[in-house]
C-alpha positions in Angstrom: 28.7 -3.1 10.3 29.1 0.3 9.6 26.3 2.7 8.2 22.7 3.0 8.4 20.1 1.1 6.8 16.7 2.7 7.0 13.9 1.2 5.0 11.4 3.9 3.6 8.3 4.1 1.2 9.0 4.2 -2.5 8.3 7.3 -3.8 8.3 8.5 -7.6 11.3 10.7 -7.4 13.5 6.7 -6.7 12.3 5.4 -10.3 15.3 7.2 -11.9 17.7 5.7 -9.4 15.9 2.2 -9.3 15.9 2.1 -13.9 19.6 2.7 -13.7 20.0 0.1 -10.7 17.9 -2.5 -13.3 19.7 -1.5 -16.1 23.5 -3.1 -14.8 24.0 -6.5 -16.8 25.9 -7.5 -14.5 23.1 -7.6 -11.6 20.4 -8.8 -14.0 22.7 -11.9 -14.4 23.1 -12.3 -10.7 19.5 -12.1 -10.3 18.8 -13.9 -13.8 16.0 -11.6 -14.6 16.1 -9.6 -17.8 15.8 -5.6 -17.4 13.2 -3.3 -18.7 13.1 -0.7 -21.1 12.1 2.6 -19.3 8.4 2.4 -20.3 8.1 -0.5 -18.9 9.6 0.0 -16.1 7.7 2.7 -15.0 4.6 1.0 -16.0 5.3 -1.9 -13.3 5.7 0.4 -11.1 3.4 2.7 -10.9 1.3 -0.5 -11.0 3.2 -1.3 -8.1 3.3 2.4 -6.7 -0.6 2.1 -7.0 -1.5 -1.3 -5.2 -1.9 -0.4 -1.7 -2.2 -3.9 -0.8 1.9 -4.5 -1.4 4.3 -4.2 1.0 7.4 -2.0 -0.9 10.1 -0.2 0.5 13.5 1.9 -0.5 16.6 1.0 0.3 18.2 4.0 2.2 22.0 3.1 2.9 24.1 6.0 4.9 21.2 7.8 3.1 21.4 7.2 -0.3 18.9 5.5 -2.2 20.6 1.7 -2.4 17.5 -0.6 -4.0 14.4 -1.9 -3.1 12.7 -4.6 -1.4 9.0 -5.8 -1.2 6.5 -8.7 -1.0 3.7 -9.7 -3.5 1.4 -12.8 -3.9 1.9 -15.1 -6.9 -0.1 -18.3 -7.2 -0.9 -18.3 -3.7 2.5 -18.0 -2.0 3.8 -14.5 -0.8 7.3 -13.7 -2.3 9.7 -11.5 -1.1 11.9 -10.2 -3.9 15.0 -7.4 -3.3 17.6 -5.5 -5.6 20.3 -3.8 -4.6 22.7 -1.2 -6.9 26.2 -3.1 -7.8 27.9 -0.4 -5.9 26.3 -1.4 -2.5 27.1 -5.3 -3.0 29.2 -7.3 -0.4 28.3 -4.7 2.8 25.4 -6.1 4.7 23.0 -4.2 3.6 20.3 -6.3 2.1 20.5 -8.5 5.0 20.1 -5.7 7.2 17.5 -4.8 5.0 16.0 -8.1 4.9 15.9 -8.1 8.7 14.1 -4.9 9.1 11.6 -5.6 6.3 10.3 -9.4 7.3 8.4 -8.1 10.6 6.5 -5.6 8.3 5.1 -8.9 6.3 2.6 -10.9 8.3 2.0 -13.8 6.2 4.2 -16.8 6.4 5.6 -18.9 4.7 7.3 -16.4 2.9 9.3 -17.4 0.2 12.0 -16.4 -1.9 13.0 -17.7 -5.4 16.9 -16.8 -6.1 19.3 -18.1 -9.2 21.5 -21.1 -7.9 24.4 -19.5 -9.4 23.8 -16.1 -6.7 25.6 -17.3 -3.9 25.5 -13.6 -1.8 21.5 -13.5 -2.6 21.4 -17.3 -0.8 23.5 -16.0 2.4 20.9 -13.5 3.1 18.4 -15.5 2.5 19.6 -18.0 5.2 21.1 -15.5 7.6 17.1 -14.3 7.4 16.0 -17.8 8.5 15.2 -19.2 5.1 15.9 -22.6 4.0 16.0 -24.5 0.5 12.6 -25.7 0.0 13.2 -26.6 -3.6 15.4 -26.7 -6.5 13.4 -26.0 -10.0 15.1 -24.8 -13.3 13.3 -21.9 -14.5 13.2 -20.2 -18.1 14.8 -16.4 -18.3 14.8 -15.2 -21.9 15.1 -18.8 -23.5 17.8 -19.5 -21.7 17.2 -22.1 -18.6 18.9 -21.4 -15.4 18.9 -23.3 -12.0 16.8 -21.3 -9.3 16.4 -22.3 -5.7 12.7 -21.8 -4.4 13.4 -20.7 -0.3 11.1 -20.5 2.4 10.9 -18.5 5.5 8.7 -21.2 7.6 5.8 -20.0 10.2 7.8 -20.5 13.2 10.9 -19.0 12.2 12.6 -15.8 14.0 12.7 -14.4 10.3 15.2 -11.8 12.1 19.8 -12.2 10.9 21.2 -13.4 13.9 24.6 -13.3 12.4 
């Protein structure tokens, strides 16, 4: 596919880029979580920013900053999440990016939780090696919405083959 992806380290100067990205209704029903208001958004993350013990990267597509990707432990499992900018949908790019970020992430399993109803967000998930481990609904400002709980297992590649 055509253009570069290049994973880099978040910096402060991509906040402004990344608010806007979480601010498209659009992608925060795709991902079926709710955007935040600027001061909270740059209170997660600088929290984020801060914690040296995360793995987070930019998004750099033909350059320009596209989204961002990272891993974090909740309850014991170690999630990768990702977020792209609508504009940047439907070209390869967060699997590319997926690709490139799961050999910087020692731990496995890794998992991934996605909305049933985000189809392209489940295709890079399995072009990435992941599989379905479970199917739990999930509550996203009172409403409840099917999410798929996916796993990349120890022994998989982890690496699009695709």
């Amino acid at each position: 596919m055509p253009g570069d992806v290049l994973l880099v380290e978040v910096a402060p100067d991509h906040l402004p880029v990344l608010f806007e990205q979480q601010l498209d209704p659009e992608a925060t029903r795709m991902a079926a979580f709710p955007s935040r208001d600027r001061e909270a958004f740059l209170a997660h993350w600088t929290k984020i920013l801060a914690d040296a013990s995360l793995v987070k990267k930019a998004i750099l597509f033909e350059g320009r900053l596209a989204g961002h990707i990272g891993a974090f432990a909740v309850d014991g499992e170690t999630l990768v999440g990702y977020w792209l900018g609508r504009e940047f949908w439907g070209k390869g790019i967060a699997t590319r990016a997926l690709a490139a970020f799961l050999p910087l992430v020692a731990a496995r399993p890794l998992h991934a939780h996605v909305a049933k109803h985000n189809v392209g967000s489940i295709r890079v998930l399995e072009k990435c090696g992941f599989t379905v481990a479970r199917d739990e609904p999930v509550a996203v400002a009172g409403d409840e919405i099917a999410e798929l709980v996916m796993v990349l297992a120890a022994d998989a590649p982890g690496a699009a083959e695709r």
